[in-house]
C-alpha positions as CSV (number, residue, x, y, z in Angstrom):
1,X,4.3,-14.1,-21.4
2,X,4.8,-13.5,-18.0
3,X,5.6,-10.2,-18.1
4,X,2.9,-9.2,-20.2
5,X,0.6,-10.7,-17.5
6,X,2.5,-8.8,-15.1
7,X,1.6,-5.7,-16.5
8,X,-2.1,-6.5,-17.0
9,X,-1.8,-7.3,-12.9
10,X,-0.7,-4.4,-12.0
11,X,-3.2,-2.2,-14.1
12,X,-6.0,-4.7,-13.2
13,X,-5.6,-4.6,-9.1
14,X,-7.4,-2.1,-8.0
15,X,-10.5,-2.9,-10.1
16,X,-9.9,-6.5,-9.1
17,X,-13.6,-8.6,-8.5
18,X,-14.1,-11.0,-6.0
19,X,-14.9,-14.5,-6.5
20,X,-17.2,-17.0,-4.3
21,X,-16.7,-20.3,-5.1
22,X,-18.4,-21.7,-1.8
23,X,-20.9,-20.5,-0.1
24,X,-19.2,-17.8,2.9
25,X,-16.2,-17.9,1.2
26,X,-14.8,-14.7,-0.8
27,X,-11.4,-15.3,-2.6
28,X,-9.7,-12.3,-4.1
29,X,-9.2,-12.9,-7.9
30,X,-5.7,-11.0,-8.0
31,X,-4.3,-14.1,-5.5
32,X,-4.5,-16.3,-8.2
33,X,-3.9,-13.8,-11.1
34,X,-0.5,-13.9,-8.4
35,X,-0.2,-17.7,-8.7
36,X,-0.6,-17.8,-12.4
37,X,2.0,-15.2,-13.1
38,X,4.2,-16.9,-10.8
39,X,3.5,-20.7,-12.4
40,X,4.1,-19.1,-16.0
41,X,7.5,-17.6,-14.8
42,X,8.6,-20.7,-13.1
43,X,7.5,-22.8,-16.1
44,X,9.7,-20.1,-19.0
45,X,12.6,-20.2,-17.2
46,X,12.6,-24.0,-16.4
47,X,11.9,-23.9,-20.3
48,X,15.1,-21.8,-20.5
49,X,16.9,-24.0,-18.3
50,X,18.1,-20.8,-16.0
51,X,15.5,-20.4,-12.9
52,X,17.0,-17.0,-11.6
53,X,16.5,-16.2,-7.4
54,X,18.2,-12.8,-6.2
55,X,20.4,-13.5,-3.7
56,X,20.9,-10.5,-1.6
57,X,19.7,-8.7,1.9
58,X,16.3,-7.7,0.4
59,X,15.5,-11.8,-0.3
60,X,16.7,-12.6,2.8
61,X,15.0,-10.0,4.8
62,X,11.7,-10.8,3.4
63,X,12.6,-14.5,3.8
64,X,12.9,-14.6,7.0
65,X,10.3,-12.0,8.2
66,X,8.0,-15.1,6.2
67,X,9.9,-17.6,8.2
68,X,8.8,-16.4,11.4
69,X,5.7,-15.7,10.4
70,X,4.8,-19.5,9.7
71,X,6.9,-20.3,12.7
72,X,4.4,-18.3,15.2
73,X,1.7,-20.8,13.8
74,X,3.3,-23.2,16.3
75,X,2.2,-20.5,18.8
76,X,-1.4,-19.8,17.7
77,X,-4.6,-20.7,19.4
78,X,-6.4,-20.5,16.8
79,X,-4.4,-22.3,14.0
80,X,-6.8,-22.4,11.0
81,X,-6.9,-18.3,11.0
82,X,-3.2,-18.3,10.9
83,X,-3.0,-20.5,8.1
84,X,-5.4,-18.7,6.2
85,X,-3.6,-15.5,6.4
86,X,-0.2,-17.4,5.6
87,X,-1.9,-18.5,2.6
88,X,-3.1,-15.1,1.9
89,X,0.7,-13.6,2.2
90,X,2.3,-17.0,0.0
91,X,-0.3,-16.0,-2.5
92,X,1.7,-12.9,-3.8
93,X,5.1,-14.0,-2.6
94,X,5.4,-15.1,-6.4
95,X,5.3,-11.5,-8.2
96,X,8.5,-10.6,-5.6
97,X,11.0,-13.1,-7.5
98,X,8.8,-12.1,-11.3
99,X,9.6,-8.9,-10.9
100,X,13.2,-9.0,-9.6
101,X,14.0,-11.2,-12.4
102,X,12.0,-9.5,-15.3
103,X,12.8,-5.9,-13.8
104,X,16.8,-6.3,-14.6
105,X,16.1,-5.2,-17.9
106,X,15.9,-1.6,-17.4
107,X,12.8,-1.3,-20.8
108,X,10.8,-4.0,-18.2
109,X,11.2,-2.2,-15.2
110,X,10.3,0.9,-16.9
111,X,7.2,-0.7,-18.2
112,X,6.0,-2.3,-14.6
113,X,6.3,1.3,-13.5
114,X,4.2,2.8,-16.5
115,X,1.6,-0.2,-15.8
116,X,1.1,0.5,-12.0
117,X,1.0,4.4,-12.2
118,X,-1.7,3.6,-15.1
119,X,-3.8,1.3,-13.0
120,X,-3.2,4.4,-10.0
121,X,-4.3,7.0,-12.5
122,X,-7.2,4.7,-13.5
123,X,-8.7,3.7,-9.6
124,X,-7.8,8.2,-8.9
125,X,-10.5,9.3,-11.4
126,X,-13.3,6.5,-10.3
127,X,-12.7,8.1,-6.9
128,X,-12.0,11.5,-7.7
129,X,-15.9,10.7,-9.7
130,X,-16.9,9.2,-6.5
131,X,-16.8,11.6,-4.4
132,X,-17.8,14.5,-6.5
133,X,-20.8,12.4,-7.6
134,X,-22.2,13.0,-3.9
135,X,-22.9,16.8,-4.4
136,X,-24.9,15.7,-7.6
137,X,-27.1,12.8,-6.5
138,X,-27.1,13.7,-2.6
139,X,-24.9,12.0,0.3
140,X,-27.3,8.9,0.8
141,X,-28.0,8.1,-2.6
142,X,-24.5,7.8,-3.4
143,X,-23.7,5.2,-0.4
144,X,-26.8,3.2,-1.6
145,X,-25.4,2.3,-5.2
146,X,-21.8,2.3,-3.7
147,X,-22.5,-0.3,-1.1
148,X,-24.2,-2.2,-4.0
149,X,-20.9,-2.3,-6.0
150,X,-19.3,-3.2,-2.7
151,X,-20.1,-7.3,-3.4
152,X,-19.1,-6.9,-7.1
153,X,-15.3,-6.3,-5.7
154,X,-15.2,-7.2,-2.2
155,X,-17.3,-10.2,-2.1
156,X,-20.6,-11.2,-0.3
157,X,-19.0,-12.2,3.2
158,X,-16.5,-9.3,2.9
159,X,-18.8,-6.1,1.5
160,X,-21.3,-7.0,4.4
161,X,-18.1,-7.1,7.1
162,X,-17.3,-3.5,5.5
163,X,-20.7,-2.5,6.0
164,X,-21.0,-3.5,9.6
165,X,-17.7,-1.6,10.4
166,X,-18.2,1.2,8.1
167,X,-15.3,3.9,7.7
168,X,-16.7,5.3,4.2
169,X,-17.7,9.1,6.3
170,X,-15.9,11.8,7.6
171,X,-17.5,14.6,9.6
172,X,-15.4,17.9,8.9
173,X,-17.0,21.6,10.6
174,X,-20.2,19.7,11.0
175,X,-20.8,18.4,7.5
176,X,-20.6,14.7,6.6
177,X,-18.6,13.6,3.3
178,X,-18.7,10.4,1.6
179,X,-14.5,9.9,1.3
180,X,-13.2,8.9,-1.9
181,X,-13.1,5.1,-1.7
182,X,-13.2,4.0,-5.3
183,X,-13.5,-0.2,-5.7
184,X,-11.6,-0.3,-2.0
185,X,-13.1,-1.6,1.1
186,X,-12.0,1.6,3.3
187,X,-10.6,4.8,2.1
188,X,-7.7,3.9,4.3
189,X,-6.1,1.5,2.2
190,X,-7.2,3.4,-0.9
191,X,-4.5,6.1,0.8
192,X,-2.4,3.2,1.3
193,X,-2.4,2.3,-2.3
194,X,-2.3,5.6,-3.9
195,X,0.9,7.1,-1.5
196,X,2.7,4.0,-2.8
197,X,2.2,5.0,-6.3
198,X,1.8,8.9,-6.5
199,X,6.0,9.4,-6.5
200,X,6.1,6.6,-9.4
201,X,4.1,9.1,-11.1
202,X,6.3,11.9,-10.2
203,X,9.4,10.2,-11.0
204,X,8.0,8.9,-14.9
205,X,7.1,12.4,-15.5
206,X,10.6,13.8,-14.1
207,X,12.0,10.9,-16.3
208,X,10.1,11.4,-19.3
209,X,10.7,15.6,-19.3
210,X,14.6,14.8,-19.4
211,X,14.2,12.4,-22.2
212,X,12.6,14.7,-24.2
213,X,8.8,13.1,-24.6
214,X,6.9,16.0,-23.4
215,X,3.7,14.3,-24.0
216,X,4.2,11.4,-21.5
217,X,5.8,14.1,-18.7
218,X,2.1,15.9,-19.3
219,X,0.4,12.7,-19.4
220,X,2.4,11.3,-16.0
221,X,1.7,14.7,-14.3
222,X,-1.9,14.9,-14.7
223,X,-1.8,11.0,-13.3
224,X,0.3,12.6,-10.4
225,X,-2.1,15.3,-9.4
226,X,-5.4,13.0,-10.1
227,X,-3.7,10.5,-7.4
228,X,-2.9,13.0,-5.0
229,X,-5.8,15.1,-5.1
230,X,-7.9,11.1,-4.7
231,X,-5.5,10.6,-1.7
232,X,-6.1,14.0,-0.3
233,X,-10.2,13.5,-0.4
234,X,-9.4,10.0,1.3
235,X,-9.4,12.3,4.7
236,X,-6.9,9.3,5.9
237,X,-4.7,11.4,8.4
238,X,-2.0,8.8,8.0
239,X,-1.8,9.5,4.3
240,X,-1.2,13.2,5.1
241,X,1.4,12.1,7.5
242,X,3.0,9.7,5.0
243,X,3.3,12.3,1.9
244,X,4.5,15.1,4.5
245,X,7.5,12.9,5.1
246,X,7.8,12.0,1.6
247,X,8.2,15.2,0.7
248,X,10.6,15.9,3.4
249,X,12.8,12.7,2.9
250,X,12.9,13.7,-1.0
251,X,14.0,17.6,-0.1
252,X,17.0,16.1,2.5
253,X,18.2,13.9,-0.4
254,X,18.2,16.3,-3.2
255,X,18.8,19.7,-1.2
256,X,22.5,19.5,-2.9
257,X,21.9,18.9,-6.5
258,X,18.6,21.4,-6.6
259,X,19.7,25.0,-7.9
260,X,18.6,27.7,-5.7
261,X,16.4,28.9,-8.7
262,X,14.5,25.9,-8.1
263,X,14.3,25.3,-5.0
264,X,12.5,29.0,-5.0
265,X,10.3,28.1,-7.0
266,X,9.3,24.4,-5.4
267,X,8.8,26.6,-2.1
268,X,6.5,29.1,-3.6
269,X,4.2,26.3,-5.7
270,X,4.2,23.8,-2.0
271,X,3.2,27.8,-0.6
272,X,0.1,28.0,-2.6
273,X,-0.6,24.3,-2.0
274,X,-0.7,24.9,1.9
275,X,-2.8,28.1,1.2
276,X,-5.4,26.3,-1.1
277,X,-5.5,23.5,1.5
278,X,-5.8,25.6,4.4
279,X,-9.4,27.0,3.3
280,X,-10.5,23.0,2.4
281,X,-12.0,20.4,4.7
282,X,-8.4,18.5,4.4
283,X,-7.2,21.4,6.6
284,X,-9.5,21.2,9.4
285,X,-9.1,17.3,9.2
286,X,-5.7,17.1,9.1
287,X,-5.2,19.9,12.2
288,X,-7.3,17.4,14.2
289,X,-4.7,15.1,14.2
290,X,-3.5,16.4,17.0
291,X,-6.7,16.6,18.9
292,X,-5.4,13.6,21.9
293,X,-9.1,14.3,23.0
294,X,-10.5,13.3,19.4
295,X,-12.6,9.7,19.0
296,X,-10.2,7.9,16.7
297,X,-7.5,9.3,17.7
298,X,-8.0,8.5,21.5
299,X,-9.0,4.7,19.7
300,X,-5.8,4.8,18.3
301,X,-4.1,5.4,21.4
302,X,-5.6,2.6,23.3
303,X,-5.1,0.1,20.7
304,X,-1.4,0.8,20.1
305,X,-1.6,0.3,24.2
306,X,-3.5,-3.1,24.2
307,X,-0.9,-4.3,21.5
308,X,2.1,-3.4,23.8
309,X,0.5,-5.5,26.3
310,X,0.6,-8.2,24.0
311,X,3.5,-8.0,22.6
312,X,5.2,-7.9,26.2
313,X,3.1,-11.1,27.5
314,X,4.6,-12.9,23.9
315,X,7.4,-11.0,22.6
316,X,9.5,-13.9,21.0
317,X,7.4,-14.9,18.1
318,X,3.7,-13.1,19.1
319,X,0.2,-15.1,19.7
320,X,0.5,-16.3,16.2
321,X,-0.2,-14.9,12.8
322,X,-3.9,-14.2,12.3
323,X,-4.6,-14.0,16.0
324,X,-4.4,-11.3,17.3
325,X,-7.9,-10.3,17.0
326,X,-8.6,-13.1,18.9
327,X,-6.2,-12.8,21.4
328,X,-7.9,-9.1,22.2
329,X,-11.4,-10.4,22.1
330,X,-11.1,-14.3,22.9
331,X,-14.4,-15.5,21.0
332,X,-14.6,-13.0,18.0
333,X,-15.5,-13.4,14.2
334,X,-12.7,-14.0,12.2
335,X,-13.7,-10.9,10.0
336,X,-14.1,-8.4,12.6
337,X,-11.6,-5.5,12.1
338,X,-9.5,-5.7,15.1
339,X,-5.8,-4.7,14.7
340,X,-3.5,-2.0,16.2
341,X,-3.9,0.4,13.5
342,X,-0.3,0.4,13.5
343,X,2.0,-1.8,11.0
344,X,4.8,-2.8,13.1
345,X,3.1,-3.0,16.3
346,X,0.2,-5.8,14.6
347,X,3.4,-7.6,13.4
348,X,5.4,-7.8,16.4
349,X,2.3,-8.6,18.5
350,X,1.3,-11.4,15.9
351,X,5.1,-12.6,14.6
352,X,6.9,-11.5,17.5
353,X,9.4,-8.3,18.2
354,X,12.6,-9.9,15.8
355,X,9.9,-10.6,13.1
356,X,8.8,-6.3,13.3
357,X,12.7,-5.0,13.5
358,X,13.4,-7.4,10.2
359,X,10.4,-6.0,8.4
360,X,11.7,-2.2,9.3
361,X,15.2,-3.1,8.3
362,X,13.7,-5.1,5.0
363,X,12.3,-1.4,4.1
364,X,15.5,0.6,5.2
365,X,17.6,-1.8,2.8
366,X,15.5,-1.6,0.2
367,X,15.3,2.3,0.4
368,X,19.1,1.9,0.9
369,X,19.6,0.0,-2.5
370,X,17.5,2.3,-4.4
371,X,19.7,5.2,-3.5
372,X,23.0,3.6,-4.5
373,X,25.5,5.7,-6.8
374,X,23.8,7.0,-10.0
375,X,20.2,6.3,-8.9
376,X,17.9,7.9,-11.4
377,X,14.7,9.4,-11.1
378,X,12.6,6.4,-11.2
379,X,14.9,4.8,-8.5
380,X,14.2,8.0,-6.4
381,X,10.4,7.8,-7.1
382,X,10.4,4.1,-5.6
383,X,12.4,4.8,-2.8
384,X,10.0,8.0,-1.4
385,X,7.0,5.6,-2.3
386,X,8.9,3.0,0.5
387,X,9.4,6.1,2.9
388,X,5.6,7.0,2.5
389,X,4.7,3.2,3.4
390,X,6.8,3.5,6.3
391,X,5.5,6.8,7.6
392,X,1.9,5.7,7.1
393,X,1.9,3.0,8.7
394,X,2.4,4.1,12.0
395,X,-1.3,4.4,11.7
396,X,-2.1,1.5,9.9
397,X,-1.5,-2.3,8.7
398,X,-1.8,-2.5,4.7
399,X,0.4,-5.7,4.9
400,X,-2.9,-7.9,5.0
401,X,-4.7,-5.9,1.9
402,X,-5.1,-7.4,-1.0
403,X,-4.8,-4.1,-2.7
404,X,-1.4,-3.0,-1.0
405,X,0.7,-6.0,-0.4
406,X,1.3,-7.0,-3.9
407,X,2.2,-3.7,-4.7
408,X,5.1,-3.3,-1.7
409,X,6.5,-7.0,-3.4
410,X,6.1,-5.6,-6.4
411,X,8.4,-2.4,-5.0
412,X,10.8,-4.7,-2.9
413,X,11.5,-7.2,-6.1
414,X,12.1,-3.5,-8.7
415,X,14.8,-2.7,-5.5
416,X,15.6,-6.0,-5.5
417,X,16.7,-6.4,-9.3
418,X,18.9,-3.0,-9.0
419,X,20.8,-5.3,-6.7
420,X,20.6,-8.5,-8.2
421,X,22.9,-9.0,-11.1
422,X,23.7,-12.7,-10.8
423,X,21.4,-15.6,-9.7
């Protein structure tokens, strides 16, 4: 039963509602969709009378980056938002050991990938619809219904946060654009989300063209361009980032067994991609990346320079997980978006330096495992997805989104159970 729930999870996340059970409080209902899963797992194999725990470098890494971060609540001035967010990342610890137990048997881990690319493909079109639904209706009257949606599946405290702080437009040449979003609080973690899951797609189309079922690989391909071209109308710069070195990463890797005919023909079809691009929006967005004199990215720059600060004033185990908001504006709402836009630098500023370097080497193993001797298609596909997390987030922190975290445990236990033959 647990694995069927697993499944439902994964197709159900991003369309996930929020609950309020007290008044101010919103409470994701995937964190204990999580908890559920995990209790019926727990409650099989005790049935079973064989409770399987992977013991290798990926449990361990991600054990003890958890470790420290509990231990830096000994450090944190403000203890109750530390232990919320430790509650928030013991919530999905659960689907990690689910899925490296269930995903040993290769017909499970194929259908945990075929769930999440669905859900991917599913969340793509609502904001592929989205944002094409602005040049119908008009730019305002679009963001009006959305924001009314917003409290359906971010909650009442949360959709008003998101509203204060708001992220949904772009202004490309001049013209403002409602960014594909779909159910997600910021189209920045929508990138997040769909980068992690757009070489999944790849890789079950790849997979399903060399077994012969020519119906999925077309099904699994149109998935993989609805994510992408969702991701691209994101205009998240770090998800252009991420994909770039995806891309690149995946070329290094198989430049050897490619034949030249095809590595001909990959350049000529990533050719007219650039050229289509280059006329687009996406273009104009992505070129001012490199724009130092730009608003957000001259934002960007001083937060990754107020984090350093921190993380040299506490560099053993941080100001404490959930803090460091606080710790930059002493006094501030716990729901006010401060963070340093940048993955490893929030973690060692909250968790401490040792806690950032074993979350970096927790993605290098995994990446590591994925590409042992024979790795397949699917094993490739999981490792770029990993590589793309990495890149992107550089620019941001998707660790604390109820959207991406469970997905990234869910990746970490599939690399985990190609590791993980005996308990």
């Amino acid at each position: 039963m647990a694995y069927y729930l697993l499944l439902i999870f994964a197709i159900y996340l991003p369309f996930q509602v929020a609950l309020n059970p007290l008044p101010g409080i919103d409470l994701a209902s995937i964190r204990l969709f999580s908890l559920v899963i995990g209790l019926i797992w727990l409650a099989e194999s005790l049935r079973r009378k064989r409770l399987f725990v992977p013991a290798n470098w990926t449990t361990s890494l991600l054990s003890s980056v958890i470790f420290l971060s509990l231990l830096s609540l000994f450090f944190a001035d403000n203890l109750a938002w530390g232990v919320r967010k430790a509650l928030f990342l013991l919530s999905f610890l659960p689907l990690y050991l689910v899925v490296s137990d269930l995903a040993r048997n290769r017909k499970s881990r194929i259908g945990i990938l075929v769930a999440l690319a669905s859900g991917a493909l599913g969340t793509a079109l609502i904001g592929l619809f989205q944002f094409s639904l602005q040049f119908v209706l008009g730019l305002d009257t679009v963001l009006n219904r959305w924001q009314g949606l917003a409290k359906v599946f971010l909650g009442t405290e949360f959709s008003q946060t998101v509203l204060d702080y708001p992220s949904w437009l772009v202004s490309v040449g001049g013209q403002d654009y409602f960014r594909a979003i779909g159910f997600f609080p910021d189209p920045h973690m929508f990138a997040m989300y769909l980068g992690l899951l757009l070489p999944i797609a790849i890789g079950l189309s790849f997979s399903s063209f060399h077994n012969k079922k020519n119906w999925h690989a077309l099904f699994f391909a149109i998935a993989a361009t609805a994510i992408f071209l969702a991701a691209m109308l994101t205009f998240s710069r770090g998800i252009y980032v991420g994909l770039g070195m995806g891309l690149l990463w995946t070329a290094l890797i198989k430049r050897r067994s490619l034949s030249t005919k095809t590595k001909l023909s990959l350049a000529a079809f990533l050719i007219l991609i650039g050229v289509a691009l280059s006329f687009s929006p996406m273009a104009t967005r992505l070129f001012s990346s490199f724009d130092t004199a730009e608003g957000s990215n001259a934002e960007r720059a001083q937060n990754w320079q107020q984090a350093i600060q921190i993380i040299q004033l506490h560099p053993i185990l941080g100001v404490g997980l959930g803090n460091y908001s606080t710790a930059i504006v002493p006094g501030v709402d716990y729901r006010n978006p401060i963070y340093a836009h940048n993955t490893y630098l929030d973690l060692a500023a909250e968790t401490g330096i040792l806690s950032a370097l074993l979350f970096v080497l927790l993605l290098g193993v995994s990446i590591k495992i994925l590409l042992k001797k024979n790795a397949g298609t699917l094993q490739l596909g999981i490792a770029a997805s990993l590589v793309i997390f990495a890149a992107h987030s550089f620019f941001e922190t998707g660790l604390y989104s109820v959207h991406v975290l469970p997905v990234l445990l869910i990746l970490f236990g599939l690399a985990s159970s190609t590791d993980s033959p005996q308990s």
